[in-house]
C-alpha positions as CSV (number, residue, x, y, z in Angstrom):
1,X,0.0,0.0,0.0
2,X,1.4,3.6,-1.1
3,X,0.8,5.9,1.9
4,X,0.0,9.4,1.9
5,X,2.2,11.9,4.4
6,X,0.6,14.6,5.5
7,X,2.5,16.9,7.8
8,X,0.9,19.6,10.0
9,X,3.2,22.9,11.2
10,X,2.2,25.1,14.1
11,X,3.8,27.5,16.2
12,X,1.8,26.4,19.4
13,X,0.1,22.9,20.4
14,X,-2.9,24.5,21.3
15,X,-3.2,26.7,18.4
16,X,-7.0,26.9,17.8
17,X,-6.6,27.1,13.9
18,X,-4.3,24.1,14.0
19,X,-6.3,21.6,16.7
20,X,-9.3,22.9,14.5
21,X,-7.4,21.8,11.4
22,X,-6.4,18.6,12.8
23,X,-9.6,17.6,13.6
24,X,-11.3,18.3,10.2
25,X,-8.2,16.1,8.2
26,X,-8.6,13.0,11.1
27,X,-12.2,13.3,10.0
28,X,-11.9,13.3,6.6
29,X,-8.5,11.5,5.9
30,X,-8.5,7.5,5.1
31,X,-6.3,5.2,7.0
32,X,-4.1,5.0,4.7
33,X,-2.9,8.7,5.9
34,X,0.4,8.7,7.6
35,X,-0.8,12.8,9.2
36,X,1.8,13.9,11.6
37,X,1.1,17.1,13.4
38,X,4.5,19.0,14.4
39,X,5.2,22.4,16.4
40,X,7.7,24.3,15.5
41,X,10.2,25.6,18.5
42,X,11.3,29.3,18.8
43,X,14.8,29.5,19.1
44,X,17.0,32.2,20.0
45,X,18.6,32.7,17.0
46,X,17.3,32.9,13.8
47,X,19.8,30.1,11.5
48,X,19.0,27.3,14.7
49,X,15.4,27.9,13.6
50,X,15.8,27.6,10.2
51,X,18.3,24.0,10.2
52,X,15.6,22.8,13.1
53,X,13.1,23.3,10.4
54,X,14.9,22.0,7.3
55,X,16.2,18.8,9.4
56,X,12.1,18.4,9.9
57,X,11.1,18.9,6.0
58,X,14.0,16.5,5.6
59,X,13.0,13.8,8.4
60,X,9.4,14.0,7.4
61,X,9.7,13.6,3.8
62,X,5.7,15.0,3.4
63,X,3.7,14.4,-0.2
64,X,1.5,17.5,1.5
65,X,2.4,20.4,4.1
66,X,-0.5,22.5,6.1
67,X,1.6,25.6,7.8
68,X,-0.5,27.2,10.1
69,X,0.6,30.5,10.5
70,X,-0.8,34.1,12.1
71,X,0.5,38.0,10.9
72,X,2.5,38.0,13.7
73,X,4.6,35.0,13.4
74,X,5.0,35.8,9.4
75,X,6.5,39.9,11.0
76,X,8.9,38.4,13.4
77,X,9.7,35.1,11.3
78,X,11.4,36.2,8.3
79,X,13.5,32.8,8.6
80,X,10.4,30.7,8.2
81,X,9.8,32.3,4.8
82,X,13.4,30.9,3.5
83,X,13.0,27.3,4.7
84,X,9.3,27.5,3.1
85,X,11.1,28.9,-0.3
86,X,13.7,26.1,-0.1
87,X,11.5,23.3,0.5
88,X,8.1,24.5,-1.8
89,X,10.0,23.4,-4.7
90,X,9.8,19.5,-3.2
91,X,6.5,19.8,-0.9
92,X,3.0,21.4,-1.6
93,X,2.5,23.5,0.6
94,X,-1.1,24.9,1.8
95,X,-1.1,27.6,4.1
96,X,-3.6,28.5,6.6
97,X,-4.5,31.6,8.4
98,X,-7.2,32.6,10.5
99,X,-6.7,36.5,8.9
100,X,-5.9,36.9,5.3
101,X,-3.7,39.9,4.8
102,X,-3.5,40.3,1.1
103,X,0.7,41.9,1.1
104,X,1.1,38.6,3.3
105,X,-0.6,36.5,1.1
106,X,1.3,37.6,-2.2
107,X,4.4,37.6,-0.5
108,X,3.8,34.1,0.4
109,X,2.9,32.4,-3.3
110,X,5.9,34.7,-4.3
111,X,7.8,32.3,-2.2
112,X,6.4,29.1,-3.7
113,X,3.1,28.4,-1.2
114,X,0.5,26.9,-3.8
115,X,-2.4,27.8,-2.1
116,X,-4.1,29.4,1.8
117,X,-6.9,28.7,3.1
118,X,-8.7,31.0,6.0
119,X,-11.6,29.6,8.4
120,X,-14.2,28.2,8.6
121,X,-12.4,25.1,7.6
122,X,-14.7,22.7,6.3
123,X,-14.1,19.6,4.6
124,X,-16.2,20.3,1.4
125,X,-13.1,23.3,1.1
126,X,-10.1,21.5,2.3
127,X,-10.5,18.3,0.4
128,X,-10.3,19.6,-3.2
129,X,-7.4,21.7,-2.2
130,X,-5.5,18.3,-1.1
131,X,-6.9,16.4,-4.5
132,X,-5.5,19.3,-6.5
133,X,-2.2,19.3,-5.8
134,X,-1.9,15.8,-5.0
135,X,-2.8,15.6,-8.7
136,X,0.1,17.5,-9.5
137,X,2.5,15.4,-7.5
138,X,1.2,11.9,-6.9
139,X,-1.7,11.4,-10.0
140,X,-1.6,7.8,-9.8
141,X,-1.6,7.1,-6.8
142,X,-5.4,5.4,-5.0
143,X,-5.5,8.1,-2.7
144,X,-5.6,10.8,-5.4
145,X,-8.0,8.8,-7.3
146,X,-10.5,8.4,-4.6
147,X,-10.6,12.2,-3.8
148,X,-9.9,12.7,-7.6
149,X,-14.0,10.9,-7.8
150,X,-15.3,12.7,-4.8
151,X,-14.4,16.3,-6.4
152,X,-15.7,15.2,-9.7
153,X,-19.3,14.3,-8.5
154,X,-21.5,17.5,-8.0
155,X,-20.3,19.3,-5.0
156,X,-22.6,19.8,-1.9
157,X,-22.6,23.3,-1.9
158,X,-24.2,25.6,1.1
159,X,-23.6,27.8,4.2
160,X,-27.0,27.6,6.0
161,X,-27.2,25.9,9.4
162,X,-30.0,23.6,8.8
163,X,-27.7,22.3,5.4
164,X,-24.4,22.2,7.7
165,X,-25.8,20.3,10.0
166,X,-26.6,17.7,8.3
167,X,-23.7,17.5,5.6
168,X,-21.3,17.8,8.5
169,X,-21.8,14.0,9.6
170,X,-20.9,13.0,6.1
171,X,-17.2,12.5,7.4
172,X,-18.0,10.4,10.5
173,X,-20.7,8.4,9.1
174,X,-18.3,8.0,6.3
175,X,-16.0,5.8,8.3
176,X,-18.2,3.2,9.3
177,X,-20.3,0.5,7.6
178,X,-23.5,1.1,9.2
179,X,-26.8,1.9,7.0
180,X,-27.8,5.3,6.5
181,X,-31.2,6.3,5.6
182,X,-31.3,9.9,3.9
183,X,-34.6,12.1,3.7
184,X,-35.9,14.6,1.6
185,X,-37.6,16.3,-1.0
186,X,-37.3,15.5,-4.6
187,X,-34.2,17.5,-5.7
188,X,-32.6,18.0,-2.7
189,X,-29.7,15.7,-3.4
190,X,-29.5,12.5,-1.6
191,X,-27.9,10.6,-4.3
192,X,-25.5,13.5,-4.5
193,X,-25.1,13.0,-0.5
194,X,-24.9,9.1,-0.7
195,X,-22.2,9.4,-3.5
196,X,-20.1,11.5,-1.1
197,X,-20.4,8.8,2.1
198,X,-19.0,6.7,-0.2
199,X,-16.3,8.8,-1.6
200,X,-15.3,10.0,1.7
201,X,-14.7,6.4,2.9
202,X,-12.7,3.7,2.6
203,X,-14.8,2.2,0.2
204,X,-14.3,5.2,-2.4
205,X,-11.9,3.1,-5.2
206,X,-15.0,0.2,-5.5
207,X,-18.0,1.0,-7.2
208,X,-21.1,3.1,-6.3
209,X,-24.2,1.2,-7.7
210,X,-27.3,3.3,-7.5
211,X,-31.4,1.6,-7.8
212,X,-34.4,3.2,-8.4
213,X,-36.4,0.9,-6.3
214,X,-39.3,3.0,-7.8
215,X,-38.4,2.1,-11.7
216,X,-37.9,-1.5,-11.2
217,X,-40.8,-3.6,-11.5
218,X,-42.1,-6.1,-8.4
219,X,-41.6,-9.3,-10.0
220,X,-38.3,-8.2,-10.9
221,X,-36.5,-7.3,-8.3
222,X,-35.1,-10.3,-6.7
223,X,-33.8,-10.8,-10.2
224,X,-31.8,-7.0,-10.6
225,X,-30.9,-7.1,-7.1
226,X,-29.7,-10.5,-6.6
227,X,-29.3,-11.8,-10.3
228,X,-30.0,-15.7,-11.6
229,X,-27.9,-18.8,-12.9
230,X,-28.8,-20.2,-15.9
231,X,-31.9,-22.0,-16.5
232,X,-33.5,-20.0,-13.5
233,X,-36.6,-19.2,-15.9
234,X,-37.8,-19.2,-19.2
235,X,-35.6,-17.5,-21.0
236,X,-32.6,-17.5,-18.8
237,X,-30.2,-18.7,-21.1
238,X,-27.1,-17.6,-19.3
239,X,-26.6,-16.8,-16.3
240,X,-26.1,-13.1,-14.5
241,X,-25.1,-11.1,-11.5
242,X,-26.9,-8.9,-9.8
243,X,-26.6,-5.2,-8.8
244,X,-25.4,-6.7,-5.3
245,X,-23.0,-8.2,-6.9
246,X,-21.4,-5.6,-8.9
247,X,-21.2,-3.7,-5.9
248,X,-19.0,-5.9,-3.6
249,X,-16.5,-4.1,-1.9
250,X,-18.2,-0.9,-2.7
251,X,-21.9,0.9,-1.7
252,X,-25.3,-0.2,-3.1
253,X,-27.5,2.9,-3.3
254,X,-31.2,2.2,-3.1
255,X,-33.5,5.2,-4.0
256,X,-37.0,5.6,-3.6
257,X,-37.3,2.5,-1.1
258,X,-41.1,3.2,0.2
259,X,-41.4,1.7,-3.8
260,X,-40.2,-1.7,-2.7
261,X,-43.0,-4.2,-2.6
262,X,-44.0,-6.3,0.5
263,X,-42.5,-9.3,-1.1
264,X,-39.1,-7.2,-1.8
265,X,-38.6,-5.9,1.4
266,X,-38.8,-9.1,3.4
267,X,-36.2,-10.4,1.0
268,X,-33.9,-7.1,0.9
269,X,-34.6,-7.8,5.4
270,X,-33.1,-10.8,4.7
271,X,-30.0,-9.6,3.1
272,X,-29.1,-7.2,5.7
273,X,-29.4,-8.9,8.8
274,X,-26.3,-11.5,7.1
275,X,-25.3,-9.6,3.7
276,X,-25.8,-13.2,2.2
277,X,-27.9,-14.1,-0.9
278,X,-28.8,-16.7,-3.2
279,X,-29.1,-16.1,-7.2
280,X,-32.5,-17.8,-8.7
281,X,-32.0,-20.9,-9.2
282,X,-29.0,-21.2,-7.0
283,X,-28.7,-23.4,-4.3
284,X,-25.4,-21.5,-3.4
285,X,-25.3,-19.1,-0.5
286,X,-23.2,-15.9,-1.6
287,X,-21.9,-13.7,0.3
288,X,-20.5,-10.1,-0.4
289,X,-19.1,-7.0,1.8
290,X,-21.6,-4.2,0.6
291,X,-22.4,-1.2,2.6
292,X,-26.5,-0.2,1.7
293,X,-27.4,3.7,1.8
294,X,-31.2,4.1,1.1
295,X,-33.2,7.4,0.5
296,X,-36.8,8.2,0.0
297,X,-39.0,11.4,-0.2
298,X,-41.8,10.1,1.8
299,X,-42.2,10.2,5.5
300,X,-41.0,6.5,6.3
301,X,-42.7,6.8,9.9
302,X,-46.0,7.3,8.7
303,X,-45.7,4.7,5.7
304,X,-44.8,2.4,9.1
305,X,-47.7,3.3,10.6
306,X,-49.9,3.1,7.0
307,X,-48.6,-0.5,7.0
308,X,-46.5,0.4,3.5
309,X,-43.1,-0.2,5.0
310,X,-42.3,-3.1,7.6
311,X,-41.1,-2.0,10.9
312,X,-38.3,-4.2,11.3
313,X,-37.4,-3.0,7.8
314,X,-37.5,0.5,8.9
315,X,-35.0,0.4,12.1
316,X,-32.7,-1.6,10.4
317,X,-32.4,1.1,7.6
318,X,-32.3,3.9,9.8
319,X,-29.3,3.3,11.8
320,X,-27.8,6.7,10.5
321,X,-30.5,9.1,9.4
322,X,-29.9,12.5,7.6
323,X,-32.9,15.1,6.6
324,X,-31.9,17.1,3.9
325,X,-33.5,20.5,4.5
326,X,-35.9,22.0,1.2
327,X,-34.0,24.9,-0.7
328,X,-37.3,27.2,0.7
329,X,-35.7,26.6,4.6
330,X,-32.6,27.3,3.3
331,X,-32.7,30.5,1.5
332,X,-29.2,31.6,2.7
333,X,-27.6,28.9,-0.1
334,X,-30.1,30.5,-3.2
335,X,-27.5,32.7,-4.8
336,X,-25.2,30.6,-3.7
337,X,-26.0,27.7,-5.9
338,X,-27.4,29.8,-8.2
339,X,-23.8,31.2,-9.2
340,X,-22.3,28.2,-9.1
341,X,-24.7,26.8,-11.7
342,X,-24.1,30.4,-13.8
343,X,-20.4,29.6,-13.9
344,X,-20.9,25.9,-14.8
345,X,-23.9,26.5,-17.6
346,X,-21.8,29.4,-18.9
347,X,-18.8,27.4,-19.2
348,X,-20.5,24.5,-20.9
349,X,-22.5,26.9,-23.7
350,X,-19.4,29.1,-23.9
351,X,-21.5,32.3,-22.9
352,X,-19.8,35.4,-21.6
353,X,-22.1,35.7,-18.5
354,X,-20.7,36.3,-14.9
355,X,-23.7,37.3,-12.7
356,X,-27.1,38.1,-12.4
357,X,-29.6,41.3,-12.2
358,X,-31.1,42.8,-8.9
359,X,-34.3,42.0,-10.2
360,X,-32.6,38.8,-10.9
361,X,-31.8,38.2,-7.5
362,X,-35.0,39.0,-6.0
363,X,-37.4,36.9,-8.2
364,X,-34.9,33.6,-7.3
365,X,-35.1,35.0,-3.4
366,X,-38.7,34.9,-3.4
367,X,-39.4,31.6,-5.3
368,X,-40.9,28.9,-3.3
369,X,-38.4,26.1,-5.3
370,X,-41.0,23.3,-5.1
371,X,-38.1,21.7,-7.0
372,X,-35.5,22.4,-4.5
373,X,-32.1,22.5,-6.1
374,X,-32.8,20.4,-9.4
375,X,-35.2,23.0,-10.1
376,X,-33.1,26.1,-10.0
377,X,-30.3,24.4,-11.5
378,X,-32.5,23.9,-14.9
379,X,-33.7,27.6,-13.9
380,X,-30.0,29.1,-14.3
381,X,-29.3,26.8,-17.2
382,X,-32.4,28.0,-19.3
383,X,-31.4,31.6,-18.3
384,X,-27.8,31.3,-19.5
385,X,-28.5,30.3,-22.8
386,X,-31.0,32.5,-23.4
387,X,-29.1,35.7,-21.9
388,X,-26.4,37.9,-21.9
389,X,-24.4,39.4,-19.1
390,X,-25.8,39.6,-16.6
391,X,-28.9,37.1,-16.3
392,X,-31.8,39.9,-16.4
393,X,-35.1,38.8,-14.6
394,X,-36.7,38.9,-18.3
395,X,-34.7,35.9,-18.4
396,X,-36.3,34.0,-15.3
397,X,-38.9,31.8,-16.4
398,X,-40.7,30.6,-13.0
399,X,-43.8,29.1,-13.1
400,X,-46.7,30.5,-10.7
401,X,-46.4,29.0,-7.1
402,X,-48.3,26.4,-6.7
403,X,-51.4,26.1,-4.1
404,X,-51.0,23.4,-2.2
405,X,-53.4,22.2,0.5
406,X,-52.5,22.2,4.0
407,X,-54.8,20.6,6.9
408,X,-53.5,23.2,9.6
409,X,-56.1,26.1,11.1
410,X,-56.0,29.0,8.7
411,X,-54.2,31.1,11.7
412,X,-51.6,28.5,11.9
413,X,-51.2,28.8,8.1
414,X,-51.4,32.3,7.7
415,X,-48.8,33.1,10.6
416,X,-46.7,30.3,9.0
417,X,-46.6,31.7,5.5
418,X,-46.2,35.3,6.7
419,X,-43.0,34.1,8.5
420,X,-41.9,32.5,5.4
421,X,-42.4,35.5,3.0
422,X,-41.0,37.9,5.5
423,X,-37.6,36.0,5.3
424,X,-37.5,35.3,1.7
425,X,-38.1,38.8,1.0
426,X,-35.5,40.0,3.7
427,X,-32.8,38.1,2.4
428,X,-33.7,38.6,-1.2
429,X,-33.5,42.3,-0.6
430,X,-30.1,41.8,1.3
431,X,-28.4,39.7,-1.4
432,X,-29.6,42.1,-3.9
433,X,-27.6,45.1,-2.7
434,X,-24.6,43.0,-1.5
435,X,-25.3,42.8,2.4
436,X,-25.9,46.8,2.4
437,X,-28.8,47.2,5.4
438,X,-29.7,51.0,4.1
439,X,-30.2,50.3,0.8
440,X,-32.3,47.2,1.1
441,X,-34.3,49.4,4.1
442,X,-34.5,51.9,1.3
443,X,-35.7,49.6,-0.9
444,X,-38.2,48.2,1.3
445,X,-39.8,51.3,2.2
446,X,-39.3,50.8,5.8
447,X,-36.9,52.8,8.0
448,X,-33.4,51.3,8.8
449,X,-34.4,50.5,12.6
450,X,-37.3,48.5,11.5
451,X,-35.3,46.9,8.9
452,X,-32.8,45.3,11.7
453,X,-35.3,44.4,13.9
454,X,-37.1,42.4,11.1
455,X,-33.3,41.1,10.3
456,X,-33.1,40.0,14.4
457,X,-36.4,38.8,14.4
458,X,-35.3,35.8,11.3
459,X,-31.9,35.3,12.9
460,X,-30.3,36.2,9.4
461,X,-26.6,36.0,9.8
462,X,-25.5,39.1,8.3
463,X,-21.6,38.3,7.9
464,X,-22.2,35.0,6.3
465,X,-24.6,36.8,4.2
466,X,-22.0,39.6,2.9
467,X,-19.6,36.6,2.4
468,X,-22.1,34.9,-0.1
469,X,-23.0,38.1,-2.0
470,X,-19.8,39.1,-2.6
């Protein structure tokens, strides 16, 4: 096995950028990661420093160096700088501070750094970094492979606390075998979330097999899942594997499983409680290391109660649950992923466009998204092709909101929906004029006090905001 060295400089051992650091890579890393955290000793004079550095590059021989550093350390540490221009031409080296001064920051890829990162340090941000330059270095190596899949699957992209919280297990759930069951609406990406358990694992260099339990017909699902030998049926003239099969070693993705039939869940029970199976027609056990991630857009607990989905089924599936939020109660990531599907559409159809309108803005800020991400994502790609720069709102094509039927008292309802609108609208007006209170106040027609009381009142986080309008 080729292992991966990873090698960790700090100035302090409780440095709360590097212990912070350290405990995203541990969580993220495979074990195949050799990560060796290392604090660097002030000296007295400035060349014992630097050969007690260089004798550490040298000792440590790193693929990868993260050099947590601070404005202070870089003023009084002009040695640092010398062993970091001698030894960037051998290691990549990432640097990380928690304040990016831009002089410091030049000064540093003048030196040979390849790239900084500043907090929050998340793993969705660090990993690519790592894949990137260990691309440069090591490209065939497994490690850079695995990443190499994980960064070219659709990212999970978002900054809203009910999103965080639930993408921020990926990494630990990653690193056991236990089933996961992920919720949520149509579009909200669950695949997209199942693909990254699995690429964040060791599991990530075998295959990812996704089902539609929903597209497979009930008489034919032992058959796809579990496969037959020959002579099984009529028609059966050679034998076959199953999906099971073909992911062995790797993760079998079962979507829409509130589709499966009676029948088909007893048997899928069965294969989980011993992850053995028999082909039709086989009187041969098999048996196969598979981890099972399931998803569905229905409320499983009620289909348990309905009688739809067995019980013992259920709990079984649901050791590790995750509830992907809607995009309407999570209206902080809108522009977010709305840009990030501009860049890529205008990429793809070669379209000079870089942004979008303030009318723009506000008409995808006050959108309900009954089709969560999927749905803006063909929004912004209908809008690129047919616009120029920047996306104008004549380019928008929503359709009206749909009524949908709710069984709560009307005051419930109304207060409900009020809440809602008063939050889309807030933030739509904030994103709109870049995080600027007075102007959206302005443009609200309320006075500026008002305007940051209603702000208070929805908890908006006004410095993540200006980060994502920007």
């Amino acid at each position: 096995m080729a292992w991966t060295r990873i090698l960790l400089l700090s100035y302090d051992l409780a440095d709360e950028l590097a212990v912070e650091l350290l405990g995203v890579l541990r969580s993220a890393l495979r074990q195949d990661i050799q990560l060796q955290h290392e604090i660097i000793k002030s000296c007295q004079t400035a060349s014992v420093e630097d050969a007690a550095l260089a004798k550490l590059f040298e000792r440590s021989h790193p693929d990868l160096c993260f050099l947590v550093l601070s404005s202070h350390s870089l003023e009084q540490k002009t040695e640092l700088l010398n062993v970091i221009r001698d030894e960037a031409s051998k290691t990549p080296i990432i640097a990380v501070m928690e304040e990016g001064d831009p002089i410091q920051m030049f000064e540093l890829l003048k030196i040979g750094v390849l790239d900084f990162i500043t907090p929050p340090l998340t793993v969705l941000d660090i990993l690519p970094r790592i894949w990137r330059l260990m691309e440069q270095t090591h490209p065939s190596r497994e490690f850079t492979q695995a990443l190499k899949k994980n960064i070219e699957s659709k990212p999970l992209i978002g900054q809203s606390s009910a999103f965080l919280t639930e993408i921020n297990k990926i990494p630990l759930i990653a690193q056991c075998d236990a089933n996961v069951l992920i919720s949520g609406e149509t579009g909200t990406g669950k695949e997209l979330c199942a693909r990254s358990i699995h690429y964040f694992s060791a599991r990530a260099a075998s295959e990812f097999v996704p089902v539609n339990c929903g597209a497979i017909p009930n008489e034919l699902v032992e058959n796809e899942l579990f496969g037959h030998e020959r002579g099984a049926f009529t028609g059966a003239s050679t034998a076959s594997f199953g999906l099971i099969h073909e992911a062995d070693g790797g993760t079998l993705f079962l979507d829409e499983i509130d589709c499966l039939s009676p029948p088909a869940q007893v048997k899928l029970l069965r294969f989980l409680q011993d992850k053995e199976y028999r082909p039709l027609g086989s009187t041969k056990a098999c048996k196969v290391n598979v981890r099972v991630i399931t998803a569905t857009n229905a409320e499983l607990k009620q289909a348990v109660l309905a009688g739809k989905i067995r019980r013992d089924l259920y709990y079984r599936l649901n050791v590790f649950p995750i509830q992907l939020p809607p995009l309407r109660d999570r209206q902080e990531d809108i522009l977010l992923l709305a840009r990030h599907f501009l860049a890529k559409f205008a990429a793809k159809f070669n379209k000079q466009v870089n942004d979008f309108s303030q009318e723009a803005i506000r008409s995808l800020m006050l959108y309900d998204w009954p089709g969560n991400v999927r749905e803006l994502e063909h929004t912004v790609e209908r809008a690129v092709i047919l616009s120029a720069s920047p996306v104008s709102l004549t380019n928008i094509s929503l359709p009206e909101d749909e009524t949908i039927a709710s069984q709560e008292s009307f005051r419930k309802a109304k207060s409900k929906n009020v809440m809602q609108f008063e939050k889309r609208y807030i933030l739509g007006l904030l994103l709109a004029y870049q995080g600027n209170v007075t102007r959206a106040a302005q443009a609200a027609q309320k006075d500026r006090r008002s305007f940051c009381q209603l702000i208070r009142k929805h908890e908006i986080d006004m410095q993540q905001l200006r980060a994502v309008a920007k």
